[in-house]
MMTF fields as JSON, N, C-alpha, C and O atoms, coordinates in Angstrom:
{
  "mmtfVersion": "1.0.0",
  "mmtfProducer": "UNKNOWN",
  "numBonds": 235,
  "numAtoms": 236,
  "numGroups": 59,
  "numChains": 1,
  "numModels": 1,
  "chainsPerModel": [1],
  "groupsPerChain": [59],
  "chainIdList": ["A"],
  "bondAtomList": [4, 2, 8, 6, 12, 10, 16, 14, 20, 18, 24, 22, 28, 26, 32, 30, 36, 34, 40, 38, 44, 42, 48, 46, 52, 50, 56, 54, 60, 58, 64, 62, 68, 66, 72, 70, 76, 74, 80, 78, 84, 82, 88, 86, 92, 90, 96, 94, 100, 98, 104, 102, 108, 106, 112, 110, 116, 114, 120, 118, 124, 122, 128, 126, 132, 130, 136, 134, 140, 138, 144, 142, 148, 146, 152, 150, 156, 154, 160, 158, 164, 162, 168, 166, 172, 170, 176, 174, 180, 178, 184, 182, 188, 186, 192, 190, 196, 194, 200, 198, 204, 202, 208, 206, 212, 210, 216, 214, 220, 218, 224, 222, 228, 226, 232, 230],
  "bondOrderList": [1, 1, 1, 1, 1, 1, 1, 1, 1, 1, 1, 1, 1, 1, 1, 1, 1, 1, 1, 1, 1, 1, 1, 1, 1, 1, 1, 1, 1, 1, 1, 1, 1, 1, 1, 1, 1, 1, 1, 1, 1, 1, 1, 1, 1, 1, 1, 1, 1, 1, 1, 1, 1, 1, 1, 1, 1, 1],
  "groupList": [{"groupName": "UNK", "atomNameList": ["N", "CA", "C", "O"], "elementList": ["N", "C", "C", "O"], "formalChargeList": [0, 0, 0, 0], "bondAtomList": [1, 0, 2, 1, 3, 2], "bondOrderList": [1, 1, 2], "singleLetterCode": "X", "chemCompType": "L-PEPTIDE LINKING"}],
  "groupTypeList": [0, 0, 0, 0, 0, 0, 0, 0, 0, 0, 0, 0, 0, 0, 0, 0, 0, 0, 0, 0, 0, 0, 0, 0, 0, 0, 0, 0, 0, 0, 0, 0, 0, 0, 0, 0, 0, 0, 0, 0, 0, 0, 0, 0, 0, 0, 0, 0, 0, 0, 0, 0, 0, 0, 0, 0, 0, 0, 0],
  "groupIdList": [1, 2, 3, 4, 5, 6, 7, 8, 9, 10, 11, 12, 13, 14, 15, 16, 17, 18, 19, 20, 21, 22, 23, 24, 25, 26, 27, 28, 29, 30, 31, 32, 33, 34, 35, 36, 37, 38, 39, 40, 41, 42, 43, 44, 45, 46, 47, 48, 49, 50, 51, 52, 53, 54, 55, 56, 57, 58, 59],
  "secStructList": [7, 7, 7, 7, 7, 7, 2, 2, 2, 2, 2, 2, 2, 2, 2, 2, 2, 2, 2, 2, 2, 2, 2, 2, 2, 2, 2, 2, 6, 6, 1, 7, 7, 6, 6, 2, 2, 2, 2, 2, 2, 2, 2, 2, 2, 2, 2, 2, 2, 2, 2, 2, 6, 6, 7, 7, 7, 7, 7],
  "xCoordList": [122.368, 122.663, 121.389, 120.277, 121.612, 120.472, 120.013, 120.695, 118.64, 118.531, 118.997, 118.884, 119.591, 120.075, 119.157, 118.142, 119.466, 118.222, 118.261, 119.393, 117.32, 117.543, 117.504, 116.401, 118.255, 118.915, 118.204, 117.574, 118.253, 117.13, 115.514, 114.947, 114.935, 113.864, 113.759, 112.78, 114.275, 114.785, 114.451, 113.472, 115.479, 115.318, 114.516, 114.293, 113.642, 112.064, 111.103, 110.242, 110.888, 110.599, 109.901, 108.77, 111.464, 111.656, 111.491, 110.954, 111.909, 111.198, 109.389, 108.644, 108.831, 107.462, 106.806, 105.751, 107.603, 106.828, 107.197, 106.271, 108.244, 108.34, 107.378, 106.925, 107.222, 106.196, 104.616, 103.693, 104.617, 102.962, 102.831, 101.98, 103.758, 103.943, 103.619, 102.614, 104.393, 104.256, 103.045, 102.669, 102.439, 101.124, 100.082, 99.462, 99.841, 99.47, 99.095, 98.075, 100.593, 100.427, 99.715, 98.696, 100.255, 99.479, 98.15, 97.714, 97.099, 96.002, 95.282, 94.137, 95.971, 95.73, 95.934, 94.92, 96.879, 96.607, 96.336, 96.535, 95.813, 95.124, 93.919, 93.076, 93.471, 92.561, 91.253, 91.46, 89.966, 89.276, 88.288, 88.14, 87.818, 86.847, 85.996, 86.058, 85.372, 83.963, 82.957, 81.99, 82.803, 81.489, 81.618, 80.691, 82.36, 83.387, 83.066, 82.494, 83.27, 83.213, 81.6, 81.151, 81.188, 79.355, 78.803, 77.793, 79.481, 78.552, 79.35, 78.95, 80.236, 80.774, 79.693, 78.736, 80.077, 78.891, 77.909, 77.593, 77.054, 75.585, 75.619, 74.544, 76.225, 76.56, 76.529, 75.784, 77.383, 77.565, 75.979, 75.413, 75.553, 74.569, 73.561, 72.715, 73.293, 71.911, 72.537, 71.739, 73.606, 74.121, 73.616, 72.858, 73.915, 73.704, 72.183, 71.906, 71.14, 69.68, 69.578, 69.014, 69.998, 69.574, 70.024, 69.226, 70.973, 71.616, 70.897, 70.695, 70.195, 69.87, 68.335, 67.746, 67.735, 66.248, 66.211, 65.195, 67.418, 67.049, 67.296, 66.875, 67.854, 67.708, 66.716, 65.597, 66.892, 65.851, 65.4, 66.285, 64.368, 64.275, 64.691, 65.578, 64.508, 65.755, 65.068, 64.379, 65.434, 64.307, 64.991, 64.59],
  "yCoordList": [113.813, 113.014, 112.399, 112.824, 111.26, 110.669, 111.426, 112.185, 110.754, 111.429, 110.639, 109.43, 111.062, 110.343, 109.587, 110.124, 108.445, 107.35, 107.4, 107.438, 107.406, 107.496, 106.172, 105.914, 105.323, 104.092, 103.649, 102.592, 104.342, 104.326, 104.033, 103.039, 104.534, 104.648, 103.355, 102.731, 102.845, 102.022, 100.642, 99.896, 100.624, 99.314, 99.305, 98.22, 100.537, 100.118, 99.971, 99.169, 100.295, 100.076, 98.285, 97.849, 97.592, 96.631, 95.781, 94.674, 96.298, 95.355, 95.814, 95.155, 96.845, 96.323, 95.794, 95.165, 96.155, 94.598, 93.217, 92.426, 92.698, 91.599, 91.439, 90.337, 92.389, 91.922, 91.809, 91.054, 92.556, 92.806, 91.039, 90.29, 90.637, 89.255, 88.288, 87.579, 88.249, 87.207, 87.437, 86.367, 88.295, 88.775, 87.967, 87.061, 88.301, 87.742, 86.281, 85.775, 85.579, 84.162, 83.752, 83.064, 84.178, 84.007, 83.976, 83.248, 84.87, 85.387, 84.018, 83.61, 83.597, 82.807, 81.175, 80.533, 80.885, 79.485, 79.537, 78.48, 80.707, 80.518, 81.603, 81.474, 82.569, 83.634, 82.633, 81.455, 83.173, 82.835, 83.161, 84.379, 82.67, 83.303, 84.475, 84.743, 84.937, 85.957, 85.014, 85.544, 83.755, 82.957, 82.674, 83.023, 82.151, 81.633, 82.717, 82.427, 84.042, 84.552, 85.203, 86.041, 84.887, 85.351, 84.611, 84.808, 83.613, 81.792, 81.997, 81.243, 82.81, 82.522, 83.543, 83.401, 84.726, 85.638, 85.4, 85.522, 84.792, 84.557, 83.108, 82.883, 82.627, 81.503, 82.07, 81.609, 83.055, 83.893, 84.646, 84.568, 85.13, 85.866, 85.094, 85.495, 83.481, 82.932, 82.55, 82.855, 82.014, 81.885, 82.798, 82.429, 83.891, 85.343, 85.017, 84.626, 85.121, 84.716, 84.018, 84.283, 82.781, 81.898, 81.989, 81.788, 82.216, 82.75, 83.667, 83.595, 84.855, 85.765, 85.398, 85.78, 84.357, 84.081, 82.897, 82.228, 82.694, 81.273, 82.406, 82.146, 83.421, 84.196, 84.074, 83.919, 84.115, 84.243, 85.897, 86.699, 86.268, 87.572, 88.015, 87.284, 89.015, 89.5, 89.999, 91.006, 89.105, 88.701, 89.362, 89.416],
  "zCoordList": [73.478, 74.654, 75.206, 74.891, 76.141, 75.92, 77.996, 78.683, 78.327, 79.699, 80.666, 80.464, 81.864, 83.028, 83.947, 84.389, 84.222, 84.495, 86.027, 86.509, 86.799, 88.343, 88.854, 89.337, 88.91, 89.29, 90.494, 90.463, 91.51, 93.03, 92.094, 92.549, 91.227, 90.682, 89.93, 90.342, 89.168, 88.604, 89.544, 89.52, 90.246, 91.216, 91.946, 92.482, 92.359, 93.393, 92.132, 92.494, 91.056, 89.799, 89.417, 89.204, 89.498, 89.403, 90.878, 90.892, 91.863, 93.431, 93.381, 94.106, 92.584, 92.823, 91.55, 91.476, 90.583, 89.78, 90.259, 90.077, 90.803, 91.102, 92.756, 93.063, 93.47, 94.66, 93.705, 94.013, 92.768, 92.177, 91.654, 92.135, 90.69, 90.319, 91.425, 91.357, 92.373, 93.433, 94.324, 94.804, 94.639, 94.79, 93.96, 94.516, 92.472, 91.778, 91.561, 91.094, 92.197, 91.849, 93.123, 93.068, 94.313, 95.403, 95.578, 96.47, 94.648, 94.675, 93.635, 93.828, 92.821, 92.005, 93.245, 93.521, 93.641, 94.203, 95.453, 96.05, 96.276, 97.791, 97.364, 98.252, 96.452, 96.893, 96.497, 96.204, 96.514, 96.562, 95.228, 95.13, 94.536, 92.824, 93.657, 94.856, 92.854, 92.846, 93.069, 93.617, 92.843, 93.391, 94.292, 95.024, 94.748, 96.485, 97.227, 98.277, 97.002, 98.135, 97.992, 98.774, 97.353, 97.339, 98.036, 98.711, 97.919, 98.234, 99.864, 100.751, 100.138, 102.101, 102.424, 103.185, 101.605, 102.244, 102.83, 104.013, 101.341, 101.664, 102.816, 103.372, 102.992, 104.042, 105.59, 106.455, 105.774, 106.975, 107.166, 108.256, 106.387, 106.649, 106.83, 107.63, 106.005, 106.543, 107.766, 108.653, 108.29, 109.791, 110.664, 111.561, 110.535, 111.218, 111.448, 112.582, 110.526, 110.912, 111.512, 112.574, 111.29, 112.074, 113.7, 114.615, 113.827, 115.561, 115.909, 117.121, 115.251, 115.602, 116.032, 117.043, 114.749, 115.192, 116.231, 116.421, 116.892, 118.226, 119.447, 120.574, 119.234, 121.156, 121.936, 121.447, 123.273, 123.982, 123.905, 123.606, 124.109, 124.839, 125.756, 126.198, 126.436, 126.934, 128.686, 128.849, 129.734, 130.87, 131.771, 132.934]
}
C-alpha cells in the first residue's frame, strides 16, 4: 500500500512555492543588483561625511 498524503501539507506546500515564485519575479523587475546597492551605499555614506563635515560646533 502506498503512504497517506497529508493534503493540508500538500496545499501550503504548493501556496509557498507559488509565493517563493512571485517573490522571485518581483525581486527580478523592482530589486536592486549587488552593484546598485554598493554604489547607494557608498553614496549615503559619502553624504553622511559630507553633512557631518559642514556642522557648526556646538556653542
Amino acid at each position: 500500500m502506498s503512504k497517506p498524503v497529508n493534503l493540508n501539507r500538500v496545499r501550503k506546500e504548493k501556496a509557498r512555492a507559488e509565493k517563493k515564485a512571485r517573490a522571485d519575479e518581483n525581486a527580478a523587475l523592482h530589486g536592486m543588483t549587488r552593484a546598485e546597492k554598493q554604489r547607494a551605499k557608498a553614496e549615503a555614506a559619502r553624504v553622511a561625511r559630507l553633512h557631518d563635515g559642514a556642522k557648526r560646533g556646538e556653542e
